[in-house]
mmCIF file of the N, C-alpha and C atoms, coordinates in Angstrom:
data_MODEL
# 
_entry.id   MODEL 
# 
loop_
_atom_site.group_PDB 
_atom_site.id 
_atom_site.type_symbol 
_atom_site.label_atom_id 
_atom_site.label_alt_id 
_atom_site.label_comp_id 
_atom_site.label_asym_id 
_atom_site.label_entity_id 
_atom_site.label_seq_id 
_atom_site.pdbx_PDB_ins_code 
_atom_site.Cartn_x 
_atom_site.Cartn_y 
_atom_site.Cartn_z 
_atom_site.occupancy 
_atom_site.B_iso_or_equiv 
_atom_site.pdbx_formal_charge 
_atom_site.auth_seq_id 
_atom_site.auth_comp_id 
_atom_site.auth_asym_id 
_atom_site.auth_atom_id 
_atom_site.pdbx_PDB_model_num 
ATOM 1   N N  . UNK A 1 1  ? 113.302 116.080 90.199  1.00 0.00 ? 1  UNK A N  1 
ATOM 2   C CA . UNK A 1 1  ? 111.864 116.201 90.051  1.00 0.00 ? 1  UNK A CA 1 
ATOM 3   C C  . UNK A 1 1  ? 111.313 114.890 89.498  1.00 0.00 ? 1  UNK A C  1 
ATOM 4   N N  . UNK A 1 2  ? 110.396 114.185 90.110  1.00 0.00 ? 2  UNK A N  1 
ATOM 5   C CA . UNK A 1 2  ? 109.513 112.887 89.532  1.00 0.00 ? 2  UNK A CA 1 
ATOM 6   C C  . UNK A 1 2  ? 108.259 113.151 89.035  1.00 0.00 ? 2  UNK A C  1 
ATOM 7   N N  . UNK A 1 3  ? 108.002 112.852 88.167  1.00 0.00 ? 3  UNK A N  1 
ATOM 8   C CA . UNK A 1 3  ? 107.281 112.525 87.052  1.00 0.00 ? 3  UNK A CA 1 
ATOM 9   C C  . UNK A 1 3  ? 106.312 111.402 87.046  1.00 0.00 ? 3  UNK A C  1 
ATOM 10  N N  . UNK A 1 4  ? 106.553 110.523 88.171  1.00 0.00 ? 4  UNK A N  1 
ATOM 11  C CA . UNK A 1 4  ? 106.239 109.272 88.393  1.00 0.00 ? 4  UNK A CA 1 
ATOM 12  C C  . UNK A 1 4  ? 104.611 109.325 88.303  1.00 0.00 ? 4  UNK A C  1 
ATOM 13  N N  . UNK A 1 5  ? 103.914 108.644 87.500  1.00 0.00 ? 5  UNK A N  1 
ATOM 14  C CA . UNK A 1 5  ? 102.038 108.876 87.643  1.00 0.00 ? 5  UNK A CA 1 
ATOM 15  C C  . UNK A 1 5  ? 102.075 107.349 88.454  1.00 0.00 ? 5  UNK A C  1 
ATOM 16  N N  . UNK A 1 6  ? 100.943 107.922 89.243  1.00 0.00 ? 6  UNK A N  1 
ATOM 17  C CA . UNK A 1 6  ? 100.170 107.117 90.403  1.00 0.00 ? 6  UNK A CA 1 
ATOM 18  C C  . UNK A 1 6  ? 99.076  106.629 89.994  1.00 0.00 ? 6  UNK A C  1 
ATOM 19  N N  . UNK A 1 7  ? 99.295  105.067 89.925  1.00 0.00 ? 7  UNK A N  1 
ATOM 20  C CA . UNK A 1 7  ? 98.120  104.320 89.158  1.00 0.00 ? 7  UNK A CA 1 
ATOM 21  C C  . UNK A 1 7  ? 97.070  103.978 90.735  1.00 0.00 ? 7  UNK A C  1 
ATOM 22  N N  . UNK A 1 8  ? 95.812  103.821 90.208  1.00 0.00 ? 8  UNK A N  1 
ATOM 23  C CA . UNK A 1 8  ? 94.758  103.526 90.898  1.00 0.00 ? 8  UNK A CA 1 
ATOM 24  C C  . UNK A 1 8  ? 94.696  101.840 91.489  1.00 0.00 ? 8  UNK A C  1 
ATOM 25  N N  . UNK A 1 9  ? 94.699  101.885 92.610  1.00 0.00 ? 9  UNK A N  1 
ATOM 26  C CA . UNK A 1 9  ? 94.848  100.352 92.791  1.00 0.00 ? 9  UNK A CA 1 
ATOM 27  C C  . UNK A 1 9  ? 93.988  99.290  92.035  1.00 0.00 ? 9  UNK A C  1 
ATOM 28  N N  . UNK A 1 10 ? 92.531  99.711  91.985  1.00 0.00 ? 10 UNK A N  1 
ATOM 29  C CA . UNK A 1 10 ? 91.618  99.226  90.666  1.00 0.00 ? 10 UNK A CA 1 
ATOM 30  C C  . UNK A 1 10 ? 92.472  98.739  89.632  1.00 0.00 ? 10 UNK A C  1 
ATOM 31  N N  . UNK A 1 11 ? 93.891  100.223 88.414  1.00 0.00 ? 11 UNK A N  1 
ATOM 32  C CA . UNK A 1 11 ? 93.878  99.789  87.147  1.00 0.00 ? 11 UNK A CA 1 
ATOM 33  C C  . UNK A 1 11 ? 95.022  98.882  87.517  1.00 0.00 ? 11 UNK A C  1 
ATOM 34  N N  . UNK A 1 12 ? 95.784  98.752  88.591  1.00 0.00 ? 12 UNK A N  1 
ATOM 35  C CA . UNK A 1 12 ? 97.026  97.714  88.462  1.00 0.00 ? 12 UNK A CA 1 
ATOM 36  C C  . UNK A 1 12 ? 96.202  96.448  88.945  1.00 0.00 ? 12 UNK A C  1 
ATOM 37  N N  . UNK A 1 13 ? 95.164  96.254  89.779  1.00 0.00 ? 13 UNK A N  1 
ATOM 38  C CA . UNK A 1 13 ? 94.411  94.700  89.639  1.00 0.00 ? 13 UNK A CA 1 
ATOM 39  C C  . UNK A 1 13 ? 94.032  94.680  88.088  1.00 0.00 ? 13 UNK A C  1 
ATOM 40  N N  . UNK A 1 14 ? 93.497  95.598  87.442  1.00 0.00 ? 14 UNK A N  1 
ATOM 41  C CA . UNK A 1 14 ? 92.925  95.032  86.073  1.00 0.00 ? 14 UNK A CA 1 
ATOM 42  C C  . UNK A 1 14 ? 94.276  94.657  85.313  1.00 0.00 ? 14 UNK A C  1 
ATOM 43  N N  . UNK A 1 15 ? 95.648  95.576  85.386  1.00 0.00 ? 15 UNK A N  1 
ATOM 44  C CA . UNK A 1 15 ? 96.411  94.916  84.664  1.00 0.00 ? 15 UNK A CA 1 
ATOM 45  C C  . UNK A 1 15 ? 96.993  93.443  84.960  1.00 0.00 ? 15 UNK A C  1 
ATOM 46  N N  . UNK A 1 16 ? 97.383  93.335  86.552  1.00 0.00 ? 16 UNK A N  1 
ATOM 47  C CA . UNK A 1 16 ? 97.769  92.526  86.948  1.00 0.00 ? 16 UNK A CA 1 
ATOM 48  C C  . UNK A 1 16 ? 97.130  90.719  86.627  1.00 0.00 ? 16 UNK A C  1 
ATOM 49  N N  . UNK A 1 17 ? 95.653  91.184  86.681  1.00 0.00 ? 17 UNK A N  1 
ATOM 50  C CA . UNK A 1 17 ? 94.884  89.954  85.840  1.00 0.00 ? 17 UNK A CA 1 
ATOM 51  C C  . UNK A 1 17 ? 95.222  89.398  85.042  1.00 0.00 ? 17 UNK A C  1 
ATOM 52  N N  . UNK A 1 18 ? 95.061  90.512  83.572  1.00 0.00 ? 18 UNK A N  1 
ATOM 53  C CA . UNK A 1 18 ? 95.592  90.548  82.200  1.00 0.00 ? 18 UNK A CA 1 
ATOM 54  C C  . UNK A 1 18 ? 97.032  89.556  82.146  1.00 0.00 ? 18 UNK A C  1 
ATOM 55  N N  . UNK A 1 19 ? 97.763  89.848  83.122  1.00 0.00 ? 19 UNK A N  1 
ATOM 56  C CA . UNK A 1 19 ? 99.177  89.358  83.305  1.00 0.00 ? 19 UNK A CA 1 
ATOM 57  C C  . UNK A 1 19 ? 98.631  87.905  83.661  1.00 0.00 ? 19 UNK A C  1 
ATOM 58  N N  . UNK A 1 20 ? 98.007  87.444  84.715  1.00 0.00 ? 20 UNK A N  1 
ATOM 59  C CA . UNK A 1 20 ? 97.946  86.498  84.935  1.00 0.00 ? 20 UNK A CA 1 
ATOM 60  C C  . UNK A 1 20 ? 97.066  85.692  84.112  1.00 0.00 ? 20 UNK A C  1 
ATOM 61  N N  . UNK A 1 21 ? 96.266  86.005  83.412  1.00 0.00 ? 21 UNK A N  1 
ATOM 62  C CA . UNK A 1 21 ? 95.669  85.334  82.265  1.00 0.00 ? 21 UNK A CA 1 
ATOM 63  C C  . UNK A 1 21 ? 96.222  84.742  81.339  1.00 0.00 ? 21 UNK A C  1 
ATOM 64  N N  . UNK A 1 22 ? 97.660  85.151  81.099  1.00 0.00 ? 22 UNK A N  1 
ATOM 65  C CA . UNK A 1 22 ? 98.639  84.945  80.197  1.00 0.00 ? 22 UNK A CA 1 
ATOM 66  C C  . UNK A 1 22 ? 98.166  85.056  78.237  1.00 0.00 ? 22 UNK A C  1 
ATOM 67  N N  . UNK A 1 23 ? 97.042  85.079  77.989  1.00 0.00 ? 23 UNK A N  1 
ATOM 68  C CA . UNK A 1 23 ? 96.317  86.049  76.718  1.00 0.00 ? 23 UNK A CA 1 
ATOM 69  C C  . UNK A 1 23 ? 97.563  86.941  76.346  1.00 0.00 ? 23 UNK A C  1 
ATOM 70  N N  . UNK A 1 24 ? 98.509  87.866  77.020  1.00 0.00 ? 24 UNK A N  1 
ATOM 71  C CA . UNK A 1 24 ? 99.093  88.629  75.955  1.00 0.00 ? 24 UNK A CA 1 
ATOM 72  C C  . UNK A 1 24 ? 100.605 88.690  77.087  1.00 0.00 ? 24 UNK A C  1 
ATOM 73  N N  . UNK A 1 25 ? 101.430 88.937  76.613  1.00 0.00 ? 25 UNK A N  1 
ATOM 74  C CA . UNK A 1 25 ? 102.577 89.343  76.889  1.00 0.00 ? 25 UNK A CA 1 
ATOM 75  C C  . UNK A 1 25 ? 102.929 90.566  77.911  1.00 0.00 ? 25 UNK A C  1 
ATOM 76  N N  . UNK A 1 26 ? 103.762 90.636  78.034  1.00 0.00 ? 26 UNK A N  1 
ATOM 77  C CA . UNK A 1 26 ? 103.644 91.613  79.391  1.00 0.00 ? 26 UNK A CA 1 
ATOM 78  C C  . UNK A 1 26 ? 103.884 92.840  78.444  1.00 0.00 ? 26 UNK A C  1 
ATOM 79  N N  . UNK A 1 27 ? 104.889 92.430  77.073  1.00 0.00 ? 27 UNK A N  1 
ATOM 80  C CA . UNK A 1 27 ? 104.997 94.088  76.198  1.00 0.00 ? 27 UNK A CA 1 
ATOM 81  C C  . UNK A 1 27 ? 103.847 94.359  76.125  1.00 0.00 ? 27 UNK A C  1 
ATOM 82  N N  . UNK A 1 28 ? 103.149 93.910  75.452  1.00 0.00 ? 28 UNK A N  1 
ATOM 83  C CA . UNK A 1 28 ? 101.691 94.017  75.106  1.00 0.00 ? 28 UNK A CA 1 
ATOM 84  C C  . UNK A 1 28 ? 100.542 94.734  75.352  1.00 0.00 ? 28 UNK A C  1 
ATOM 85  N N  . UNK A 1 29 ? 100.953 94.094  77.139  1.00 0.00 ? 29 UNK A N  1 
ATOM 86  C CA . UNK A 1 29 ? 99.795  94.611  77.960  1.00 0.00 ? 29 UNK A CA 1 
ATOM 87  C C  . UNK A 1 29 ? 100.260 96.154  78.185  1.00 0.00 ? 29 UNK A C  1 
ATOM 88  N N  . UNK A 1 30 ? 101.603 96.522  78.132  1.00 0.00 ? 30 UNK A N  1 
ATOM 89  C CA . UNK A 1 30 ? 102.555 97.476  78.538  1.00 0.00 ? 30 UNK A CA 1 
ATOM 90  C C  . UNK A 1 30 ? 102.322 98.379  77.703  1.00 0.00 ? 30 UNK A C  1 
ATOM 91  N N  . UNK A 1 31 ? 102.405 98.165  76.378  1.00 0.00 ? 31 UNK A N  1 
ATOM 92  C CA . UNK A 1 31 ? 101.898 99.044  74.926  1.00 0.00 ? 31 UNK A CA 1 
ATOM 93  C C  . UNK A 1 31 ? 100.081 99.190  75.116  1.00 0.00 ? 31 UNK A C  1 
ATOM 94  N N  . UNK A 1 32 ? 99.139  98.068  75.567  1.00 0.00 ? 32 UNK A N  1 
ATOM 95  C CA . UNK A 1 32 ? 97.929  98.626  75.518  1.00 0.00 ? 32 UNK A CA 1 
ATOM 96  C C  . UNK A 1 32 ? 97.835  99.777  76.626  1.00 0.00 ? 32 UNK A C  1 
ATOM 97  N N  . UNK A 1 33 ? 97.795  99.157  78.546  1.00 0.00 ? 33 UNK A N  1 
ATOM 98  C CA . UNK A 1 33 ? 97.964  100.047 78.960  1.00 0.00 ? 33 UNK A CA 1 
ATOM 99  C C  . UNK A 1 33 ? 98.649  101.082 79.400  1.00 0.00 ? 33 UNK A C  1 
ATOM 100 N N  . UNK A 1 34 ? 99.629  101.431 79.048  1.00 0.00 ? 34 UNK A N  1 
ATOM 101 C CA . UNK A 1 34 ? 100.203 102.539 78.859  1.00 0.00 ? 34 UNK A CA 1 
ATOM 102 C C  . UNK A 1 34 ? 101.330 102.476 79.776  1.00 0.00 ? 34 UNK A C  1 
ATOM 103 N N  . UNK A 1 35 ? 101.868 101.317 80.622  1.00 0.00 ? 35 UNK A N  1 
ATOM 104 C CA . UNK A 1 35 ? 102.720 100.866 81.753  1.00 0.00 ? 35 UNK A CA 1 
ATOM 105 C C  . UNK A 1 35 ? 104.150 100.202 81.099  1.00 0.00 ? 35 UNK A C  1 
ATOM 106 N N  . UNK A 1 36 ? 104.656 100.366 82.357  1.00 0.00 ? 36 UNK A N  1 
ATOM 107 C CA . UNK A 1 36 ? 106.462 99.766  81.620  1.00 0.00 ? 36 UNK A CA 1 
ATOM 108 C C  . UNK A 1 36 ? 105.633 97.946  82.326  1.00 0.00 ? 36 UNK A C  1 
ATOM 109 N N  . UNK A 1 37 ? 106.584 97.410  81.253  1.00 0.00 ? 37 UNK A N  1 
ATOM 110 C CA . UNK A 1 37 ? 106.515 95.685  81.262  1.00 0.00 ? 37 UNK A CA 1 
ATOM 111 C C  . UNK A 1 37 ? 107.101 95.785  83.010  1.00 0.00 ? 37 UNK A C  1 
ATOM 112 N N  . UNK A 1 38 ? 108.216 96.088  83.488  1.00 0.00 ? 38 UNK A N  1 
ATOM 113 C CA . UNK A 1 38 ? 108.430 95.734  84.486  1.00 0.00 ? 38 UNK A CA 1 
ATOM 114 C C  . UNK A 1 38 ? 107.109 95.904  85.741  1.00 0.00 ? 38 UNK A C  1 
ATOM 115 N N  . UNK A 1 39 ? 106.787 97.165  86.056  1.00 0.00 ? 39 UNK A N  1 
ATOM 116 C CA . UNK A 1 39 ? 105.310 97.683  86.620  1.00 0.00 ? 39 UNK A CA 1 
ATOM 117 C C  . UNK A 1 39 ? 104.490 96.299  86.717  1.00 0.00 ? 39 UNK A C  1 
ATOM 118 N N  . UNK A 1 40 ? 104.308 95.678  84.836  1.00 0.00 ? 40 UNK A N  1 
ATOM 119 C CA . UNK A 1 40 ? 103.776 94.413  85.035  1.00 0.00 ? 40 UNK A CA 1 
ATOM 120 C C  . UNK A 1 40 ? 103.735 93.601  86.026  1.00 0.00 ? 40 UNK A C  1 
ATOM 121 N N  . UNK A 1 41 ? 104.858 92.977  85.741  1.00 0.00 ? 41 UNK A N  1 
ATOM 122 C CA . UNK A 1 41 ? 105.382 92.202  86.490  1.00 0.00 ? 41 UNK A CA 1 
ATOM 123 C C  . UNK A 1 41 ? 105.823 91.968  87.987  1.00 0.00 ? 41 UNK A C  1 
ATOM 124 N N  . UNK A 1 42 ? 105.575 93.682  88.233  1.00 0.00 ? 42 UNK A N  1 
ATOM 125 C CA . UNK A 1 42 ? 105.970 93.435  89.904  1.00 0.00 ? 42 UNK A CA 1 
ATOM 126 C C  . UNK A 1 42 ? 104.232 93.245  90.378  1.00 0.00 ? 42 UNK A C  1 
ATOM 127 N N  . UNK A 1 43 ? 103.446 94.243  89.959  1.00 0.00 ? 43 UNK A N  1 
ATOM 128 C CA . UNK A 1 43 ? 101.851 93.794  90.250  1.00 0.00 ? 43 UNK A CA 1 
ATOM 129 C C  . UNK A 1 43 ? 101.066 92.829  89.982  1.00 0.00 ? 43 UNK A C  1 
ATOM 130 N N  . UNK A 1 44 ? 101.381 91.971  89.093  1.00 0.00 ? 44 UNK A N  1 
ATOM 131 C CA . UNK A 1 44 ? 101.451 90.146  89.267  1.00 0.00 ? 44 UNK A CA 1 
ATOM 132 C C  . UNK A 1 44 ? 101.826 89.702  90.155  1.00 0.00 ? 44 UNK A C  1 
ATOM 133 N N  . UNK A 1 45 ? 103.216 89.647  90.763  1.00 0.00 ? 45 UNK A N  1 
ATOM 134 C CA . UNK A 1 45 ? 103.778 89.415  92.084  1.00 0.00 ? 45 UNK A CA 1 
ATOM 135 C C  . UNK A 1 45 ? 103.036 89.677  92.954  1.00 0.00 ? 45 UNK A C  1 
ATOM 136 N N  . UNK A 1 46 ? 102.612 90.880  93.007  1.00 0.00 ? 46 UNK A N  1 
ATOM 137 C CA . UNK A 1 46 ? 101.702 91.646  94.236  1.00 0.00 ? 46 UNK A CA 1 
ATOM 138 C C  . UNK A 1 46 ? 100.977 91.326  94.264  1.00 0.00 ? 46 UNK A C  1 
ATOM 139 N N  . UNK A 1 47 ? 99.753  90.493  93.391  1.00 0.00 ? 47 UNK A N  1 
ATOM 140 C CA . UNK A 1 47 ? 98.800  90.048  93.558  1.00 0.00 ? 47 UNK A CA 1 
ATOM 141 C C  . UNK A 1 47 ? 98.572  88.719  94.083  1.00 0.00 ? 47 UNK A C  1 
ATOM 142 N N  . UNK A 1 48 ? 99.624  87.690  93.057  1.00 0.00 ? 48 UNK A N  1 
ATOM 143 C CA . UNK A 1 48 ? 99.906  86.664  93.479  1.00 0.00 ? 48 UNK A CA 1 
ATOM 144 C C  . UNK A 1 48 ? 100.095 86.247  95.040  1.00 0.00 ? 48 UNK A C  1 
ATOM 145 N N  . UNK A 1 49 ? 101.190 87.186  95.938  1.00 0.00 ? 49 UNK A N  1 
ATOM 146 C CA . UNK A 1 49 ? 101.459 86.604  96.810  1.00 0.00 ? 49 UNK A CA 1 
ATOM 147 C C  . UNK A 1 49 ? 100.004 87.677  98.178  1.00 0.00 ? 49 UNK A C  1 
ATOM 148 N N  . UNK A 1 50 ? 99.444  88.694  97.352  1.00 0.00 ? 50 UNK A N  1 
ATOM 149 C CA . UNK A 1 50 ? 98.198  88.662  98.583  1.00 0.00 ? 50 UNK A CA 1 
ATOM 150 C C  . UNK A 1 50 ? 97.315  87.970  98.278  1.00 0.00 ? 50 UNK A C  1 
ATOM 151 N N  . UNK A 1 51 ? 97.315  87.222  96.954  1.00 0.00 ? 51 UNK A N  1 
ATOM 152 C CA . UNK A 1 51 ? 95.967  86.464  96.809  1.00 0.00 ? 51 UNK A CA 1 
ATOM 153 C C  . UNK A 1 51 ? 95.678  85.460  97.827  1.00 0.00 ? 51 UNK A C  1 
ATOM 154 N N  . UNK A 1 52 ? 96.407  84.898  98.744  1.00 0.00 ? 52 UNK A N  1 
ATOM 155 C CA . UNK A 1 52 ? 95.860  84.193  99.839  1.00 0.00 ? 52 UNK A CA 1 
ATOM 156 C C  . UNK A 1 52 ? 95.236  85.077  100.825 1.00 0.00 ? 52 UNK A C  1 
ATOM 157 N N  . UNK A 1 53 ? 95.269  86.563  101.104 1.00 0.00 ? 53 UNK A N  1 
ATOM 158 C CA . UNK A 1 53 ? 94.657  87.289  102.443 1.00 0.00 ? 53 UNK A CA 1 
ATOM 159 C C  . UNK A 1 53 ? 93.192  86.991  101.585 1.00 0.00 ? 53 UNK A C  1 
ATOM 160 N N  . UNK A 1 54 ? 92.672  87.087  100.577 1.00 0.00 ? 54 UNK A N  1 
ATOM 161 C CA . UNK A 1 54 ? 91.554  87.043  100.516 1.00 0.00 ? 54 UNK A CA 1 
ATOM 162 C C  . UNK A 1 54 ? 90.527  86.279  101.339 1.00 0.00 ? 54 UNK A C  1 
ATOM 163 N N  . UNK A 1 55 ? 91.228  84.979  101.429 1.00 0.00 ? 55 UNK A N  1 
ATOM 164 C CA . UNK A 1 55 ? 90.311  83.970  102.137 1.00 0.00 ? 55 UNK A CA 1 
ATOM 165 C C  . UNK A 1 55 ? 90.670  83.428  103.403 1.00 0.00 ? 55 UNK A C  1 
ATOM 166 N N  . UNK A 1 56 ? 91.464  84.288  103.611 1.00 0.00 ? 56 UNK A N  1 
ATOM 167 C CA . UNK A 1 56 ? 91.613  84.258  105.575 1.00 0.00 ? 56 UNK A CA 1 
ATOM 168 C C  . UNK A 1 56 ? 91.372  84.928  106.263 1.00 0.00 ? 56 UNK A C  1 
ATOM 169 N N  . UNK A 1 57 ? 90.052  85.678  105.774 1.00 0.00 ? 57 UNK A N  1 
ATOM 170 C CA . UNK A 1 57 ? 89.094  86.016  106.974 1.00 0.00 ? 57 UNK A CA 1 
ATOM 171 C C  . UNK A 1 57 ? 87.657  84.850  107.094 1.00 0.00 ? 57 UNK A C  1 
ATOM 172 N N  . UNK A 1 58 ? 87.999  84.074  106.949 1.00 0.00 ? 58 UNK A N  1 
ATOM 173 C CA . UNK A 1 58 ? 86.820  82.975  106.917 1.00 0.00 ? 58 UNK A CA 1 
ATOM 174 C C  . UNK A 1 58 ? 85.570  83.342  106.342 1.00 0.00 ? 58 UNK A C  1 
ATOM 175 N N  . UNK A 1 59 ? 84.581  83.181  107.067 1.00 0.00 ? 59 UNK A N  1 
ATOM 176 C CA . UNK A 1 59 ? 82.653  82.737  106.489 1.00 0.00 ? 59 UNK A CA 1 
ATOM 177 C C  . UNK A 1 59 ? 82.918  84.564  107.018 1.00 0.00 ? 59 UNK A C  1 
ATOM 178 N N  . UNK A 1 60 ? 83.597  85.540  107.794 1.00 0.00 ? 60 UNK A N  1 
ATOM 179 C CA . UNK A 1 60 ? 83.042  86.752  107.439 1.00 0.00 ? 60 UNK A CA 1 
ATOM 180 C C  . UNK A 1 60 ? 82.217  87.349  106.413 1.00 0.00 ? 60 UNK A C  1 
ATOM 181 N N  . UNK A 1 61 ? 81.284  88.158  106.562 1.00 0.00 ? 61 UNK A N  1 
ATOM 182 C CA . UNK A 1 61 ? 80.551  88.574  105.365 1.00 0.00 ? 61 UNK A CA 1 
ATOM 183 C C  . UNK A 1 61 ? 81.290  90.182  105.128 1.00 0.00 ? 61 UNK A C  1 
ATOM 184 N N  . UNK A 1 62 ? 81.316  90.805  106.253 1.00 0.00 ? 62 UNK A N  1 
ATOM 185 C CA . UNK A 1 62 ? 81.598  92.364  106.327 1.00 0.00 ? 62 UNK A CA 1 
ATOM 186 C C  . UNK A 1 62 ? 82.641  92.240  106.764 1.00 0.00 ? 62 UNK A C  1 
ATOM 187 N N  . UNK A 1 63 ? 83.869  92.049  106.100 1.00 0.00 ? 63 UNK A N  1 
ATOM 188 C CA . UNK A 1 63 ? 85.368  91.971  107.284 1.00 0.00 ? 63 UNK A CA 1 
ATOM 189 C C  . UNK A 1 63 ? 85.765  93.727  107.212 1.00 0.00 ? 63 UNK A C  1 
ATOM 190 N N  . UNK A 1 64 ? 86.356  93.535  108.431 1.00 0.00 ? 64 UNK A N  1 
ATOM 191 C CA . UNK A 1 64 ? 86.368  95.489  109.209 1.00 0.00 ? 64 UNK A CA 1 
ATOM 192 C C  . UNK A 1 64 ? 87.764  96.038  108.165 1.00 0.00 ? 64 UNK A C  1 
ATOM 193 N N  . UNK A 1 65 ? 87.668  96.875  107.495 1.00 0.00 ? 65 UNK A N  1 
ATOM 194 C CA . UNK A 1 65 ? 88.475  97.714  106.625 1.00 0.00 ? 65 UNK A CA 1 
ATOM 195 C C  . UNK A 1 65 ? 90.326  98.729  108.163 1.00 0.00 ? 65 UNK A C  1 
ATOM 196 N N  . UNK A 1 66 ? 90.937  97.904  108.174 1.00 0.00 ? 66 UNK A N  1 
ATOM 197 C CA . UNK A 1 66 ? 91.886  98.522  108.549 1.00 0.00 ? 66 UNK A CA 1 
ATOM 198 C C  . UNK A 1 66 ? 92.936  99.694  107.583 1.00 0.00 ? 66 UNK A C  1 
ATOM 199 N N  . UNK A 1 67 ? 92.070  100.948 108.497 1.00 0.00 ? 67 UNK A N  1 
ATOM 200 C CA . UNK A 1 67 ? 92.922  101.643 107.440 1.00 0.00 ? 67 UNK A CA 1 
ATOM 201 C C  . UNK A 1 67 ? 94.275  102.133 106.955 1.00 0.00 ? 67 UNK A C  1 
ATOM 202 N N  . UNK A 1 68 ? 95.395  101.884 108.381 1.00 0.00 ? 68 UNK A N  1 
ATOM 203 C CA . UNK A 1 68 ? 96.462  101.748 108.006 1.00 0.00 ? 68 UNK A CA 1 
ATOM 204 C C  . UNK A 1 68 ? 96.964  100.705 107.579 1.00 0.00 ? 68 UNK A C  1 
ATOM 205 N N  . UNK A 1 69 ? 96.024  99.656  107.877 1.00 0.00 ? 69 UNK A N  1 
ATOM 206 C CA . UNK A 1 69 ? 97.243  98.356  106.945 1.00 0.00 ? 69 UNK A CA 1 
ATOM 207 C C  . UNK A 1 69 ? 97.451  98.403  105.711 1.00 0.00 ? 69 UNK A C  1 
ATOM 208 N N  . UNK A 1 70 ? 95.849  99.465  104.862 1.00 0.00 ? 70 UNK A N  1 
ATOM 209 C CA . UNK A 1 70 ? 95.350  99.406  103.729 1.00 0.00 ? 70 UNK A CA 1 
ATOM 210 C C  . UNK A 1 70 ? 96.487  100.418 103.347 1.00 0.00 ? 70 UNK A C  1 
ATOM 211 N N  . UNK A 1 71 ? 97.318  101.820 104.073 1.00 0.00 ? 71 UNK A N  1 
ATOM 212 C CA . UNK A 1 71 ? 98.229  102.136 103.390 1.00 0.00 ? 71 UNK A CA 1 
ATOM 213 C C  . UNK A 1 71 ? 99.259  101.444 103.286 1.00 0.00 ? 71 UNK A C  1 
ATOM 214 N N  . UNK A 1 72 ? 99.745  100.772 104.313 1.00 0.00 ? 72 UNK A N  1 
ATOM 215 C CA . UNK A 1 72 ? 101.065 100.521 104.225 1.00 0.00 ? 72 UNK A CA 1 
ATOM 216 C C  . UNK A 1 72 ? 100.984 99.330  103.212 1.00 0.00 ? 72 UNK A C  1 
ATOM 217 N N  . UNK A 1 73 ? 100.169 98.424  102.828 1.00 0.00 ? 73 UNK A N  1 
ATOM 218 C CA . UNK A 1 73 ? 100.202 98.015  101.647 1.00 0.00 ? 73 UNK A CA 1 
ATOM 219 C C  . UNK A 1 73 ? 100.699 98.320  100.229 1.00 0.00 ? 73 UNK A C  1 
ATOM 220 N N  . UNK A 1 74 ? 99.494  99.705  100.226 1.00 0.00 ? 74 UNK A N  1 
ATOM 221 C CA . UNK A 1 74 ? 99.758  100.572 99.339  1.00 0.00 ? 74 UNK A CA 1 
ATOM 222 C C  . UNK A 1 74 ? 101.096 100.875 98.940  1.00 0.00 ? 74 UNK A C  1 
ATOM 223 N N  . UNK A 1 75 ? 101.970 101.420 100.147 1.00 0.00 ? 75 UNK A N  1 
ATOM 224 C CA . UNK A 1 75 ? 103.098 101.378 100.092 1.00 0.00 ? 75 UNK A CA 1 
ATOM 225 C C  . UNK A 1 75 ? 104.243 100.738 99.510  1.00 0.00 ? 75 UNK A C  1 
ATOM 226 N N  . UNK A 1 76 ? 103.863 99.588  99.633  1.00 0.00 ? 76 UNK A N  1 
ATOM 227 C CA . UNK A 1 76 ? 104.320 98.140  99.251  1.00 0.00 ? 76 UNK A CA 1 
ATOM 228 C C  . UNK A 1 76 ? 104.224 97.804  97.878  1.00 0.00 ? 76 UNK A C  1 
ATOM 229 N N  . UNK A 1 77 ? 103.408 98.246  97.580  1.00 0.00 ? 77 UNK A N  1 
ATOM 230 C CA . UNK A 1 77 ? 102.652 97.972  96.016  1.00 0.00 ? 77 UNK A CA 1 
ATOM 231 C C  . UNK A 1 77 ? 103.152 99.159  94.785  1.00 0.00 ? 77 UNK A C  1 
ATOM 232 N N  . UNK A 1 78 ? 103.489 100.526 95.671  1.00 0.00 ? 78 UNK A N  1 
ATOM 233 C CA . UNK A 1 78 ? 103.349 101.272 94.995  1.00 0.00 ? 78 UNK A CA 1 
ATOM 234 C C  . UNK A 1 78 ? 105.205 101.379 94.806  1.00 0.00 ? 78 UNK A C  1 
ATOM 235 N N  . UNK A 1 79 ? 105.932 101.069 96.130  1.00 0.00 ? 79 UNK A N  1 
ATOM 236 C CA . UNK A 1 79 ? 107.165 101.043 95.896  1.00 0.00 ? 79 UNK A CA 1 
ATOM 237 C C  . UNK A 1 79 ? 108.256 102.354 96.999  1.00 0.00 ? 79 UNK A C  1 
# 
């Protein structure tokens, strides 16, 4: 039986920030929000290496929401 809680993609960007801000430690952030240090650290990663899709959809203003890519991401992220 898992137990596992399912964080909101929202609170792992807000932690993942926190991480990359470097302001506090990954225990830290782990003891404020309520996450194992590792969790940290893999959603830093995760952010880090999509932070380039951001800006390769060019001068788009409205880029089109694909909704399975958006799970299988998820997937990816979540493990």
């Amino acid at each position: 039986m898992s137990n596992r809680k399912q964080h909101a993609p929202e609170f792992k960007a807000k932690v993942a920030l926190e991480a990359l801000k470097g302001e506090a430690t990954a225990a830290e952030l782990a003891s404020r929000f309520g996450v194992h240090p590792t969790m940290i650290h893999q959603w830093k990663r995760a952010l880090l290496e999509g932070a380039s899709g951001v800006f390769e959809r060019g001068g788009k203003k409205n880029p089109e929401i694909n909704e399975e890519q958006v799970k299988e991401l998820h997937a990816k992220i979540v493990g």
